[in-house]
C-alpha positions in Angstrom: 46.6 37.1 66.7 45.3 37.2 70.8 45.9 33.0 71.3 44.2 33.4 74.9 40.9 34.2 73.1 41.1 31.3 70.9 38.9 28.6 72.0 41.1 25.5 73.9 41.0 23.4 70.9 42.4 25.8 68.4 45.5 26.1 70.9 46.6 22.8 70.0 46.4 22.9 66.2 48.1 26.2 66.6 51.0 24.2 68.7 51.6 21.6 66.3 52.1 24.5 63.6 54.8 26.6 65.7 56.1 23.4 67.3 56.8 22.4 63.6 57.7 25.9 62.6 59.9 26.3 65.5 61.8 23.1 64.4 62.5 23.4 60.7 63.9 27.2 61.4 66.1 26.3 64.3 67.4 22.4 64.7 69.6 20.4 62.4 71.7 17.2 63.0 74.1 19.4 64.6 72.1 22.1 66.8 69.2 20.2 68.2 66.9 21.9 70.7 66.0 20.4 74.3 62.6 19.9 75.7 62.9 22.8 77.8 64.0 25.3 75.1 61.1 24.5 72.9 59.0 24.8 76.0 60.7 28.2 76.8 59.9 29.1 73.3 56.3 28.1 72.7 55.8 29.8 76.2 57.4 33.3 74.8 54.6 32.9 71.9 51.8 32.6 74.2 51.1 29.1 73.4 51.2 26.5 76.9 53.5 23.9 76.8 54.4 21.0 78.8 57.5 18.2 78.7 55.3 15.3 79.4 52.8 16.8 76.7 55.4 18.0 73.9 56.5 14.1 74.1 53.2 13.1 73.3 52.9 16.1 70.5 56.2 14.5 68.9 55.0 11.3 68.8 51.7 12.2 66.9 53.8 14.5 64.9 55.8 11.3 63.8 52.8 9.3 63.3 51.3 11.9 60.5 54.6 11.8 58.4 56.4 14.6 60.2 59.8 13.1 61.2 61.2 14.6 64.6 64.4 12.7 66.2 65.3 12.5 69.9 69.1 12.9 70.2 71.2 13.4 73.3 72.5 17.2 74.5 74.4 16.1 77.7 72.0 14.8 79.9 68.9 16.6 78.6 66.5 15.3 75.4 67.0 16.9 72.3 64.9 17.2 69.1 65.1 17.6 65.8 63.1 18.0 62.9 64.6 15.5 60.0 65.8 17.6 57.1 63.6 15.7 54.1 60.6 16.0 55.9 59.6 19.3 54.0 61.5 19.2 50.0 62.3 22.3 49.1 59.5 24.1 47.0 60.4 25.3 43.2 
């Protein structure tokens, strides 16, 4: 999938989905990520991100029932993605 040709708009929901993604496969109580890794990592998928605009995406991600936590990793912000947010499927 070519992101860059994807109108502006698209870009975002397509965020929200690896942002998510990105979260449930690599963070737990015990190995958050900081801002700037998950930047560094949306960036290496060809999708733009920002600090001051990956707070805002966390914050509507928490307001739509998806449950990401801000934790300390030494003097950086790190997040995680609660672990009951997604049950597992049967």
């Amino acid at each position: 999938m070519i992101l860059r040709a994807m109108p502006r708009e698209n870009w975002q929901k397509i965020k929200l989905l690896k942002l998510v993604d990105l979260l449930r496969q690599e963070t737990d109580e015990q190995h958050p990520l900081t801002t700037i890794q998950i930047c560094e990592r949306l960036n290496e998928m060809d999708i733009p991100c920002d600090r001051r605009v990956l707070s805002k995406d966390i914050d509507l991600l928490n307001a739509n029932g998806v449950e990401v936590r801000w934790t300390s990793v030494g003097k950086e912000k790190g997040i995680i993605l609660k672990a009951e947010t997604f049950p597992p499927l049967n």
